[in-house]
PDB file with SEQRES, HELIX, SHEET and CRYST1 records, atoms N, CA, C and O in Angstrom:
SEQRES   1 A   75  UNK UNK UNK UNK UNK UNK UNK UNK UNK UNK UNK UNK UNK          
SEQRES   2 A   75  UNK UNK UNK UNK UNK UNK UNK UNK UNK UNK UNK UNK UNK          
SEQRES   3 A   75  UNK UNK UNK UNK UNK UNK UNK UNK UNK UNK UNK UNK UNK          
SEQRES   4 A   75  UNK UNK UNK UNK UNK UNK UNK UNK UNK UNK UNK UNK UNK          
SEQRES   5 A   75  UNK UNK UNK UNK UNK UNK UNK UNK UNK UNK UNK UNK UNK          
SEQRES   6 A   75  UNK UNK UNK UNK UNK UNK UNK UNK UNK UNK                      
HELIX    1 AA1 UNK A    7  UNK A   11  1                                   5    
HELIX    2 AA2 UNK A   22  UNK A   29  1                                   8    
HELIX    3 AA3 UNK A   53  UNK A   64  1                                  12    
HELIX    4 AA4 UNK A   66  UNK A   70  1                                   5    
SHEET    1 AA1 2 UNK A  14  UNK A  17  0                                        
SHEET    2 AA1 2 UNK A  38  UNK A  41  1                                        
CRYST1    1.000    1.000    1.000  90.00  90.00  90.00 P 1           1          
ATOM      1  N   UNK A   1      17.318  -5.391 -14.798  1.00  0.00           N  
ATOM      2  CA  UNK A   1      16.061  -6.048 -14.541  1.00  0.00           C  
ATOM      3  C   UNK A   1      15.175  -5.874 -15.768  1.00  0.00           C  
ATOM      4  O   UNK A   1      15.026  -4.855 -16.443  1.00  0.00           O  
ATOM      5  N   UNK A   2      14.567  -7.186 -15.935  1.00  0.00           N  
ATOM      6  CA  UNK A   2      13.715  -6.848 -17.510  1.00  0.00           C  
ATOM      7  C   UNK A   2      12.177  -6.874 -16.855  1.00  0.00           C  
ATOM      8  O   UNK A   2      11.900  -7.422 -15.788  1.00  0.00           O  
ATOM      9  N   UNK A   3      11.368  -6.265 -17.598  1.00  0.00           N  
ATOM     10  CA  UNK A   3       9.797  -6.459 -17.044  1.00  0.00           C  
ATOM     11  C   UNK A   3       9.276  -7.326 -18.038  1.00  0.00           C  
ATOM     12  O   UNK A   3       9.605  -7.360 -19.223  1.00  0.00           O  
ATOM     13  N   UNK A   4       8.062  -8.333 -17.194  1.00  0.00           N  
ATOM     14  CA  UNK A   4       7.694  -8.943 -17.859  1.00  0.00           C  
ATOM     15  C   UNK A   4       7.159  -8.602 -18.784  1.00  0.00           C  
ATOM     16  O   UNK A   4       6.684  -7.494 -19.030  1.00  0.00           O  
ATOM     17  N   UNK A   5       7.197 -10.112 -19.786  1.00  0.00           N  
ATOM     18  CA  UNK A   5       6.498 -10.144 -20.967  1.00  0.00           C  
ATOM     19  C   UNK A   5       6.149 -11.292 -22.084  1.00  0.00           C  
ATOM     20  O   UNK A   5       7.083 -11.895 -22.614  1.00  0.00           O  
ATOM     21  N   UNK A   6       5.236 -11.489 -22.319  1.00  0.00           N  
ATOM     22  CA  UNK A   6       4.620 -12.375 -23.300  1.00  0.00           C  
ATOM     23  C   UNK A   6       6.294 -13.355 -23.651  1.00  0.00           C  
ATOM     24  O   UNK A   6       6.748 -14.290 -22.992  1.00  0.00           O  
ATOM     25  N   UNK A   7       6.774 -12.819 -24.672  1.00  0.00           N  
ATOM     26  CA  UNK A   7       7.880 -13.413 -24.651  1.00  0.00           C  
ATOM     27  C   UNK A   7       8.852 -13.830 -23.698  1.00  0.00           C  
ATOM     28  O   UNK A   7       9.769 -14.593 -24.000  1.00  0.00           O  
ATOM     29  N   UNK A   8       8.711 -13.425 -22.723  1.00  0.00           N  
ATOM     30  CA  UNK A   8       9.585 -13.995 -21.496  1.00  0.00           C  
ATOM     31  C   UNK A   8       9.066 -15.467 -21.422  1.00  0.00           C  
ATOM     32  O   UNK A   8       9.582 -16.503 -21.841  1.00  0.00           O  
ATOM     33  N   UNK A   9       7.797 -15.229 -20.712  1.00  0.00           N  
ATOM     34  CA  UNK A   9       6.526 -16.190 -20.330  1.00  0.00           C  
ATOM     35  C   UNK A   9       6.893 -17.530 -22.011  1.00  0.00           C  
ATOM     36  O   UNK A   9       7.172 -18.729 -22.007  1.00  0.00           O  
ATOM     37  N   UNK A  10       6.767 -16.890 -22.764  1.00  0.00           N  
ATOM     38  CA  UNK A  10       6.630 -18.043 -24.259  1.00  0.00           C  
ATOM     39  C   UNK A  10       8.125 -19.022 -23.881  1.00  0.00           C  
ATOM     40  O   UNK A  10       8.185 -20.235 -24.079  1.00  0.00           O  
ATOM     41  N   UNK A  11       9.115 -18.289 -23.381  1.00  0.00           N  
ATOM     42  CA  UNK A  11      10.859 -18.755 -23.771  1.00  0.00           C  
ATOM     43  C   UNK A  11      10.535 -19.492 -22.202  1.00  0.00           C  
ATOM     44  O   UNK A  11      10.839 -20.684 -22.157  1.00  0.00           O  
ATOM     45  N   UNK A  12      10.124 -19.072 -21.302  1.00  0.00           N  
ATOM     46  CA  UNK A  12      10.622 -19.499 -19.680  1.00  0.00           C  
ATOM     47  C   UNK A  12       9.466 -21.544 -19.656  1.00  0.00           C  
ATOM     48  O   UNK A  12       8.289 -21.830 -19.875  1.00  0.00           O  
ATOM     49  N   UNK A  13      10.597 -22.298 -19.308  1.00  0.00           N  
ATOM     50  CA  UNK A  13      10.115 -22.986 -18.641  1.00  0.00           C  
ATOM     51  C   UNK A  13       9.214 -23.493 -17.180  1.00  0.00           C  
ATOM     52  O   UNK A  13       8.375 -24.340 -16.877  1.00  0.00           O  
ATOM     53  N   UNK A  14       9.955 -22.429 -16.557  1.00  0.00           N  
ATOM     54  CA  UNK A  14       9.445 -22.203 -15.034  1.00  0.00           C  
ATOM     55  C   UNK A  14       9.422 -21.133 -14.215  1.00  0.00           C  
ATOM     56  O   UNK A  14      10.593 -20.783 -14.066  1.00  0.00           O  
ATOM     57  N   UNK A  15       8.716 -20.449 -13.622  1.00  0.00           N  
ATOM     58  CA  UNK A  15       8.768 -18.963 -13.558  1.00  0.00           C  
ATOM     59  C   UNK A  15       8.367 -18.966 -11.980  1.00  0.00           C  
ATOM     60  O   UNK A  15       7.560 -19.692 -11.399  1.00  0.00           O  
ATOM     61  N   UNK A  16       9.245 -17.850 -11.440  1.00  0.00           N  
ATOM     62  CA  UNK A  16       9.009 -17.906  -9.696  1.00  0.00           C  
ATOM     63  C   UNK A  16       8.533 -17.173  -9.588  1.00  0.00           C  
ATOM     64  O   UNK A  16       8.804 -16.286 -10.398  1.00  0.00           O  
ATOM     65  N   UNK A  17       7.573 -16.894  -8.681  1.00  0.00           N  
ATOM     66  CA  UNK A  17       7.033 -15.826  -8.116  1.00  0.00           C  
ATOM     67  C   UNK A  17       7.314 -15.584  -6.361  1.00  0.00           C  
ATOM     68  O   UNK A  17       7.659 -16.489  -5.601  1.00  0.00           O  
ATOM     69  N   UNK A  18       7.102 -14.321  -6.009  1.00  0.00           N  
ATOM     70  CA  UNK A  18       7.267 -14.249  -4.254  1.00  0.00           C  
ATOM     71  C   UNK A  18       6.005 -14.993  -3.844  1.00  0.00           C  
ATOM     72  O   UNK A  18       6.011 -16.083  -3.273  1.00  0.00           O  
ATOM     73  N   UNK A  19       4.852 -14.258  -4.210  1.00  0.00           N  
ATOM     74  CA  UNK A  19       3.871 -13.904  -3.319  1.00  0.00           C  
ATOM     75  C   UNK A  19       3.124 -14.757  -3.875  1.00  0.00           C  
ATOM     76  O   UNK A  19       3.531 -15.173  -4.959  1.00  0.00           O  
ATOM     77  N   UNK A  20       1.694 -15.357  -3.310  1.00  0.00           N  
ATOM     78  CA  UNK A  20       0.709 -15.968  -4.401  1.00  0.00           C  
ATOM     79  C   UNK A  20      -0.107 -15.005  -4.841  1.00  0.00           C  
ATOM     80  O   UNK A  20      -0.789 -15.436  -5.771  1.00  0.00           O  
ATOM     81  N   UNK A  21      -0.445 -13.348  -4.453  1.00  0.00           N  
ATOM     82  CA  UNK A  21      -0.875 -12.313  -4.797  1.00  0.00           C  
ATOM     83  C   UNK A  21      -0.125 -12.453  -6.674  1.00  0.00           C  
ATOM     84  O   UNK A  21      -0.927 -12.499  -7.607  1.00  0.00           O  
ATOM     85  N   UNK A  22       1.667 -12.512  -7.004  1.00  0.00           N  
ATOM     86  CA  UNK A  22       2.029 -12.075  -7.750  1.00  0.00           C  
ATOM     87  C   UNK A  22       1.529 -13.566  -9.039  1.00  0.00           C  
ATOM     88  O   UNK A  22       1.316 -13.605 -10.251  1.00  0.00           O  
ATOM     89  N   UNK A  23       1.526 -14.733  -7.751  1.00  0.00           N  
ATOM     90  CA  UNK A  23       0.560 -15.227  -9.225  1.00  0.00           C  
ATOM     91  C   UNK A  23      -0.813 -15.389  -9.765  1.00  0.00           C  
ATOM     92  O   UNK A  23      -1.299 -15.979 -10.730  1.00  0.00           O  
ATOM     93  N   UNK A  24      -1.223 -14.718  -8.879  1.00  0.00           N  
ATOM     94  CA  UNK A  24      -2.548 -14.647  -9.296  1.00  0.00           C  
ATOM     95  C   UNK A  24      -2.309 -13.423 -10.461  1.00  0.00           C  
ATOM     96  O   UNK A  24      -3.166 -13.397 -11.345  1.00  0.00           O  
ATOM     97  N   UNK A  25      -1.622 -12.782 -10.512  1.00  0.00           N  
ATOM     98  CA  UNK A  25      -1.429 -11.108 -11.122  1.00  0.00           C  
ATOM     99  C   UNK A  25      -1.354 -11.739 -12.591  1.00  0.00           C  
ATOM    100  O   UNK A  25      -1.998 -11.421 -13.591  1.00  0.00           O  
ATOM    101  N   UNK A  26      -0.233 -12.873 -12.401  1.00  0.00           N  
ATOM    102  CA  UNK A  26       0.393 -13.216 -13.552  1.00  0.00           C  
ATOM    103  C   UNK A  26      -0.593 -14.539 -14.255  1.00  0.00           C  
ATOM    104  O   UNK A  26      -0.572 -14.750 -15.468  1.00  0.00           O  
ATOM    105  N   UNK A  27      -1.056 -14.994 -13.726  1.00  0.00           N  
ATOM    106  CA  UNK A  27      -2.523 -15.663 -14.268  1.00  0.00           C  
ATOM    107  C   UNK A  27      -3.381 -14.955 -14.621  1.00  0.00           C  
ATOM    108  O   UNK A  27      -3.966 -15.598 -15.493  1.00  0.00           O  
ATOM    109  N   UNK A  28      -3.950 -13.823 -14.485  1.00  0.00           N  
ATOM    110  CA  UNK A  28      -4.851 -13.094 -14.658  1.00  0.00           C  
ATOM    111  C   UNK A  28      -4.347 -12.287 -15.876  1.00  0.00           C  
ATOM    112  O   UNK A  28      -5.108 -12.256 -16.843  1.00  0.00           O  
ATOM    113  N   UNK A  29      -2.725 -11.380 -15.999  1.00  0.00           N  
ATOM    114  CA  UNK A  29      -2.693 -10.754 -16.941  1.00  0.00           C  
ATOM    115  C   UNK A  29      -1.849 -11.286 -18.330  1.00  0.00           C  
ATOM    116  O   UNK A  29      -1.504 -10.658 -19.331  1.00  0.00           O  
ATOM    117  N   UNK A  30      -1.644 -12.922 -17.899  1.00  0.00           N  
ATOM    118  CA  UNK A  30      -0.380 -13.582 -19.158  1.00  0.00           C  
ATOM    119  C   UNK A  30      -1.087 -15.060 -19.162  1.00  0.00           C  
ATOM    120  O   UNK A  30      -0.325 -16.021 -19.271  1.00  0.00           O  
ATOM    121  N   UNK A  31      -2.605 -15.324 -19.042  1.00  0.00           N  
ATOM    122  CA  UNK A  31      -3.088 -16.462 -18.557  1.00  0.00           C  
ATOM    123  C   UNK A  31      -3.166 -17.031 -20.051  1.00  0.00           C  
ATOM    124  O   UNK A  31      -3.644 -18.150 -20.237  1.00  0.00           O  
ATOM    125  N   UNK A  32      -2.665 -16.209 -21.175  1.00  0.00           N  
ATOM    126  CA  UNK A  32      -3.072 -16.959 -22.722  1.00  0.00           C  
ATOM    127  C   UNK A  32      -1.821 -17.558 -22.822  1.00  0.00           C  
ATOM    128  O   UNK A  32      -1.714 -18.616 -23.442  1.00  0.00           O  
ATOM    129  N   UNK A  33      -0.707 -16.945 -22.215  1.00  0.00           N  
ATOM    130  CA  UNK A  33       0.926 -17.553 -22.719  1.00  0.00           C  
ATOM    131  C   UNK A  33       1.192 -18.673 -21.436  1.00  0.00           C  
ATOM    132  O   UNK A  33       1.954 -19.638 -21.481  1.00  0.00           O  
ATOM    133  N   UNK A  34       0.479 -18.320 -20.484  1.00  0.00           N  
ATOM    134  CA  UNK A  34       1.166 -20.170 -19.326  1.00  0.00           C  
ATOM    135  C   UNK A  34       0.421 -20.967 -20.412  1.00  0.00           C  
ATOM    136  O   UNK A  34      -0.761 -21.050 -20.744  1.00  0.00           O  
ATOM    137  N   UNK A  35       1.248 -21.366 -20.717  1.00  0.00           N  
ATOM    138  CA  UNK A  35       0.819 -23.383 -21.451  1.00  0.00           C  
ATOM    139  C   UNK A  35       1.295 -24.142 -21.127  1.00  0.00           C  
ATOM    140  O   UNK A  35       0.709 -25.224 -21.087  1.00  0.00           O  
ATOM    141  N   UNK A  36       2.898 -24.010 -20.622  1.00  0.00           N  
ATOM    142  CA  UNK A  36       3.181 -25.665 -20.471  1.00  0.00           C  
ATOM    143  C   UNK A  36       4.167 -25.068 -19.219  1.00  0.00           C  
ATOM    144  O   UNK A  36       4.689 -26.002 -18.609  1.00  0.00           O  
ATOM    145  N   UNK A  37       4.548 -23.705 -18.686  1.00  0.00           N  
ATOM    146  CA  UNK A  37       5.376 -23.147 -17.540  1.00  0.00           C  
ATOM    147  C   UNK A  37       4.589 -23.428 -16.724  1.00  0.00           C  
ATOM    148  O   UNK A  37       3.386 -23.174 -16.663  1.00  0.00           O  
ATOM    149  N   UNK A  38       5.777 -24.408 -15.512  1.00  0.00           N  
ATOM    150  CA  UNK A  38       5.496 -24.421 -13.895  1.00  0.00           C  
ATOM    151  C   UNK A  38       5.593 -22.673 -13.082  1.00  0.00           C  
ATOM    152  O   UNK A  38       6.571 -21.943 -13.240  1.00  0.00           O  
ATOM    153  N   UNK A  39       4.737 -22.404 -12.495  1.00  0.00           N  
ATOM    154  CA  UNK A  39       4.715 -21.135 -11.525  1.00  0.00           C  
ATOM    155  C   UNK A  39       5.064 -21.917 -10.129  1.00  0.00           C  
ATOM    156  O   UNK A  39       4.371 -22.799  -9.621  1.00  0.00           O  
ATOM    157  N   UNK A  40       6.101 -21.476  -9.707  1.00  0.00           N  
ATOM    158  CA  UNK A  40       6.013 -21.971  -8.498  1.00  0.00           C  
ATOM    159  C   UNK A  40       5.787 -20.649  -7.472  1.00  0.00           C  
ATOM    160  O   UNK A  40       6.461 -19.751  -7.977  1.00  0.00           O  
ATOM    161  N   UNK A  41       5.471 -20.402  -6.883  1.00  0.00           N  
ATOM    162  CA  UNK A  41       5.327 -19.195  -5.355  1.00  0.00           C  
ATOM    163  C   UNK A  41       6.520 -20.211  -4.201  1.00  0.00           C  
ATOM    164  O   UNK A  41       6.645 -21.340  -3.725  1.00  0.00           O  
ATOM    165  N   UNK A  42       7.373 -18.479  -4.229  1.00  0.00           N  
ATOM    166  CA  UNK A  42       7.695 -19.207  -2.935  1.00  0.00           C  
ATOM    167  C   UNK A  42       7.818 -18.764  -1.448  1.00  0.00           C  
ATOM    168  O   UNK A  42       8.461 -18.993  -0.423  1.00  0.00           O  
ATOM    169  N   UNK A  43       6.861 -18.026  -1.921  1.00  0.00           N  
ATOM    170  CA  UNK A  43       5.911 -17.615  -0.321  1.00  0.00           C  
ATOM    171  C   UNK A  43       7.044 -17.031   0.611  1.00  0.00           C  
ATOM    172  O   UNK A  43       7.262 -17.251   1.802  1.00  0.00           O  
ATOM    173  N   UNK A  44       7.692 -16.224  -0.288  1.00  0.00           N  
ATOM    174  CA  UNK A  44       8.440 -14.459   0.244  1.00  0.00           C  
ATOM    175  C   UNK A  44       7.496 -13.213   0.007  1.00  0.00           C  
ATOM    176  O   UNK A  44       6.850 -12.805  -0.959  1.00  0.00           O  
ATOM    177  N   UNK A  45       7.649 -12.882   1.009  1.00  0.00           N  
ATOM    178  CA  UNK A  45       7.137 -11.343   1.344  1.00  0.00           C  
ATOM    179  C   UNK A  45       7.605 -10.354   0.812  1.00  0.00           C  
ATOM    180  O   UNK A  45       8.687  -9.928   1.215  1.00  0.00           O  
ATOM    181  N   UNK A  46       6.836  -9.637  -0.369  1.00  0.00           N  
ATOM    182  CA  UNK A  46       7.456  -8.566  -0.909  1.00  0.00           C  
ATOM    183  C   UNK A  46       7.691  -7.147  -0.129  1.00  0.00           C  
ATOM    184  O   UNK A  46       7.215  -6.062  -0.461  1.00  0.00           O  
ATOM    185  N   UNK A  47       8.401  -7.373   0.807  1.00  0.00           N  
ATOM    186  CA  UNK A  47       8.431  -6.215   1.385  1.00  0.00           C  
ATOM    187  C   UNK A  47      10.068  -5.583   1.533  1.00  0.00           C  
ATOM    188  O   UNK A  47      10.316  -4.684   2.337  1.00  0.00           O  
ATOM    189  N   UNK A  48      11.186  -6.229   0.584  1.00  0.00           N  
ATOM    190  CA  UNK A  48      12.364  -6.266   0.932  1.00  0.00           C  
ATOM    191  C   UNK A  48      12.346  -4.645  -0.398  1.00  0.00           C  
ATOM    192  O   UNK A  48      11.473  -4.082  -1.058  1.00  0.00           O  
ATOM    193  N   UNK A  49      13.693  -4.490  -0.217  1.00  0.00           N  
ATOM    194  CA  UNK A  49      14.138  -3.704  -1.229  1.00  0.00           C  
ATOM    195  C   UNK A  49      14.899  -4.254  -2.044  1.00  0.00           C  
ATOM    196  O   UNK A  49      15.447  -5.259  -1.590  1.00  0.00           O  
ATOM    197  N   UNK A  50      15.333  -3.804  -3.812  1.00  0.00           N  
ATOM    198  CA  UNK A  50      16.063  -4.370  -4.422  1.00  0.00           C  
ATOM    199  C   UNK A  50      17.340  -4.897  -4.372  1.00  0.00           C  
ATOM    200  O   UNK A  50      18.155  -4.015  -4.642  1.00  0.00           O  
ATOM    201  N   UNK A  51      17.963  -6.183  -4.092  1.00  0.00           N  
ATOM    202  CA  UNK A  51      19.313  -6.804  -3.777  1.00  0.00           C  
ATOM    203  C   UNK A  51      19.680  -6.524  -2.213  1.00  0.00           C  
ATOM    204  O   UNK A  51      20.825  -6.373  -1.787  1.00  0.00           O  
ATOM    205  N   UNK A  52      18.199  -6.475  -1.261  1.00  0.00           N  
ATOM    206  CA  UNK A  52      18.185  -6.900   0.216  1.00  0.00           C  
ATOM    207  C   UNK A  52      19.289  -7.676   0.119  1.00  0.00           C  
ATOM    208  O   UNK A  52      19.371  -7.962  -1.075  1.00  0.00           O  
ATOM    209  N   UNK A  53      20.216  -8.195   0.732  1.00  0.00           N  
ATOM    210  CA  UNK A  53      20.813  -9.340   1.339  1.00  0.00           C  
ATOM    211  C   UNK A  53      20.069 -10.137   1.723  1.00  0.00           C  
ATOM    212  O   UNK A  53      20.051 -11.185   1.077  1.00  0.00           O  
ATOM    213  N   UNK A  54      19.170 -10.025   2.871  1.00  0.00           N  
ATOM    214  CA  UNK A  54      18.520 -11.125   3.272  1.00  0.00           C  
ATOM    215  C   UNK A  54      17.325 -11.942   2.499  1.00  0.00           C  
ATOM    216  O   UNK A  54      16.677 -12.973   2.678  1.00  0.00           O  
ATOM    217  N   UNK A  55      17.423 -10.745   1.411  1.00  0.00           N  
ATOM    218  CA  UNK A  55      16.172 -10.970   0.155  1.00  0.00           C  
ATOM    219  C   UNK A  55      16.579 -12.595  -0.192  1.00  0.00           C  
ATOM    220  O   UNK A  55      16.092 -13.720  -0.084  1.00  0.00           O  
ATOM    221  N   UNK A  56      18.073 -11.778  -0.786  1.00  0.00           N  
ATOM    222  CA  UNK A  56      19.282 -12.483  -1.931  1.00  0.00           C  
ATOM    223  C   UNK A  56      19.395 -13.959  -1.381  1.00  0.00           C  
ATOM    224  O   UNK A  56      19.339 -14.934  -2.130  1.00  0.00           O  
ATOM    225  N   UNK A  57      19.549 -14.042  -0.080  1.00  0.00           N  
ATOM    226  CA  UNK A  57      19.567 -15.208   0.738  1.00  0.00           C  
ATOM    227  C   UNK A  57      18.252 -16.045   0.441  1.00  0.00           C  
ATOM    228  O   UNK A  57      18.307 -16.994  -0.340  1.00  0.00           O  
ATOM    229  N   UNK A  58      17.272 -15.747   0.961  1.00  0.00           N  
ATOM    230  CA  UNK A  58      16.137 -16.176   0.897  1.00  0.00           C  
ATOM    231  C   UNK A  58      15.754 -16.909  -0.542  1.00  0.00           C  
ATOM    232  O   UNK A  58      15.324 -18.053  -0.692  1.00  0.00           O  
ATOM    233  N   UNK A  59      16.082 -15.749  -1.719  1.00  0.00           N  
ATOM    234  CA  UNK A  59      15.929 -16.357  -2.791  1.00  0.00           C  
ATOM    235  C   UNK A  59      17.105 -17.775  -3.340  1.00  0.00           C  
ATOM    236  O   UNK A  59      16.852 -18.760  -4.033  1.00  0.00           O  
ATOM    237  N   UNK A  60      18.065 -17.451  -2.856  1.00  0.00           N  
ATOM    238  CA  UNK A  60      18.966 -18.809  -2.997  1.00  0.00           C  
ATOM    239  C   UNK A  60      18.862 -19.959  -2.361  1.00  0.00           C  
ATOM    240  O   UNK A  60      19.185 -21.037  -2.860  1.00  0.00           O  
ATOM    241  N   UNK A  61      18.312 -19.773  -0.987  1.00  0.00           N  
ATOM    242  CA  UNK A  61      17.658 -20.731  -0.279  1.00  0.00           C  
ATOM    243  C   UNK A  61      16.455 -21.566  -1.354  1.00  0.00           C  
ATOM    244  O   UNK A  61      16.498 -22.539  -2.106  1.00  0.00           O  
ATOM    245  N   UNK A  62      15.589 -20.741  -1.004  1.00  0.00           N  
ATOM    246  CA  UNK A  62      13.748 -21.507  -1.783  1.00  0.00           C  
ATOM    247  C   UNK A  62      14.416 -21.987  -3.540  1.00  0.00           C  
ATOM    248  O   UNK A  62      13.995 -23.038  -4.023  1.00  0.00           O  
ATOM    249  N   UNK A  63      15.228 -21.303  -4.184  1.00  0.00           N  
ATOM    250  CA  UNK A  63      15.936 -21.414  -5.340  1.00  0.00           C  
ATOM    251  C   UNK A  63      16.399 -22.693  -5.927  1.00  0.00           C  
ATOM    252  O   UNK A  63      16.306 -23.316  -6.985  1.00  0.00           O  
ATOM    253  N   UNK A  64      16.977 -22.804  -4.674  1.00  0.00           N  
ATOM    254  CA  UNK A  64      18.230 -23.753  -5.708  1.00  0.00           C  
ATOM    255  C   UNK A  64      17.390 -24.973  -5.563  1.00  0.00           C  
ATOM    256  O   UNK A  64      16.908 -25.367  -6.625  1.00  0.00           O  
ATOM    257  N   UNK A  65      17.121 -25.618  -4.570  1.00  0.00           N  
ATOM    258  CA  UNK A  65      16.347 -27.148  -5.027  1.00  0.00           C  
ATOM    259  C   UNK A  65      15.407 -26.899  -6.209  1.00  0.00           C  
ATOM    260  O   UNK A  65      15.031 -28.026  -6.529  1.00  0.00           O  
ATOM    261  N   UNK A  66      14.857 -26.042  -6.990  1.00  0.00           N  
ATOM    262  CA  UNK A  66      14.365 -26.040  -7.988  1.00  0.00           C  
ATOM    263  C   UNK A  66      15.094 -26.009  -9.008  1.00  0.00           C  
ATOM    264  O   UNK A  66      15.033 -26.498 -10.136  1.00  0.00           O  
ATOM    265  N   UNK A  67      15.643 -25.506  -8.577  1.00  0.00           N  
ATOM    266  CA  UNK A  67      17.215 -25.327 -10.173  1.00  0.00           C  
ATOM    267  C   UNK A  67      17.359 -27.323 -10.578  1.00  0.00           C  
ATOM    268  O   UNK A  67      16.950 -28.106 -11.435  1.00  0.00           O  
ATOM    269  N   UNK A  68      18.400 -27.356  -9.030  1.00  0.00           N  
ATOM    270  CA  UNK A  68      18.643 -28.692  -9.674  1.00  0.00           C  
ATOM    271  C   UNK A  68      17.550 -29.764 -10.066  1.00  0.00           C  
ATOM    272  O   UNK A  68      17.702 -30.636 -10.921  1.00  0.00           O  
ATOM    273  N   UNK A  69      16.472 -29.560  -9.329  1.00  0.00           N  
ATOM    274  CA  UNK A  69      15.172 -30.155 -10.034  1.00  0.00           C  
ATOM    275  C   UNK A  69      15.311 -30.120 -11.500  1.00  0.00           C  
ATOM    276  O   UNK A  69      15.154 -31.175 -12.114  1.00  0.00           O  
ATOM    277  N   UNK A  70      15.558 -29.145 -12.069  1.00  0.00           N  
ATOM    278  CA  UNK A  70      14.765 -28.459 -13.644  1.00  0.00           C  
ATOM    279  C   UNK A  70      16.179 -28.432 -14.182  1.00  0.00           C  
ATOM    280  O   UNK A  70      16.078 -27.821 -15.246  1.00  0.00           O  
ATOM    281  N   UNK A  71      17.375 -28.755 -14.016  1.00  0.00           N  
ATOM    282  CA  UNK A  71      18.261 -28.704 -14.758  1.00  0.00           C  
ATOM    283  C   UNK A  71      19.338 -27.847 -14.472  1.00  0.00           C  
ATOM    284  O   UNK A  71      20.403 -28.075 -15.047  1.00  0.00           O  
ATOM    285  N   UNK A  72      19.256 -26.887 -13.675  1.00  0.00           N  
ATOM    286  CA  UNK A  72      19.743 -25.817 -13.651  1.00  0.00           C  
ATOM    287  C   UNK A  72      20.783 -25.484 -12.507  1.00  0.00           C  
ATOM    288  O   UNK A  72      20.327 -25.575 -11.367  1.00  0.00           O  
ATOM    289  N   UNK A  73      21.839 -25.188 -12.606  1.00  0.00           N  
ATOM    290  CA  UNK A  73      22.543 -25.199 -11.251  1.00  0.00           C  
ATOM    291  C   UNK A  73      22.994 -24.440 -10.515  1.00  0.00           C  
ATOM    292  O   UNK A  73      23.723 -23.516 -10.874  1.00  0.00           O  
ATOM    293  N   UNK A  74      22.564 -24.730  -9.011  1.00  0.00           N  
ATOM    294  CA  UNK A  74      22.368 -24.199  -8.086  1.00  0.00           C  
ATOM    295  C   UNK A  74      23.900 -23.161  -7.709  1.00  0.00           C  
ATOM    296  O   UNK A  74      25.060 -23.505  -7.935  1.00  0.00           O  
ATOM    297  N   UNK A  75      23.461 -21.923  -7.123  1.00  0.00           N  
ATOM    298  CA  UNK A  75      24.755 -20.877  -6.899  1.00  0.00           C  
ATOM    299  C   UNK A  75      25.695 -21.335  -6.193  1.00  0.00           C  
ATOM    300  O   UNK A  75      26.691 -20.648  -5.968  1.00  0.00           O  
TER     301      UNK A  75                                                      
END                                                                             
């Protein structure tokens, strides 16, 4: 797992977040580097633990229609 950073944010086209708490976090502390990245929230509850299953699910669910949206293909 990498933590964010300026350079992530500069390279990423589109960046997910769970919560809208985590984008407000990320507007507030990387609001000079969003320039042209979509944030999408997709309104998961951070309350799972790391590589939950049902997390993992959830995220492949809300996931993949964005992938293939943006180029990217789905698991």
């Amino acid at each position: 797992m990498n933590p964010l950073s300026s350079d992530l944010l500069k390279w990423a086209d589109v960046v997910f977040v769970m919560e809208k708490s985590h984008r407000n976090k990320l507007t507030k502390k990387f609001k000079t580097f969003l320039t042209s990245q979509r944030v999408i929230c997709l309104d998961i509850p951070d309350l799972f633990e790391y590589m939950d299953p049902v997390l993992v699910q959830l995220l492949e669910e809300k996931v993949s229609p964005f992938l293939a949206r943006y180029g990217g293909e789905p698991s």
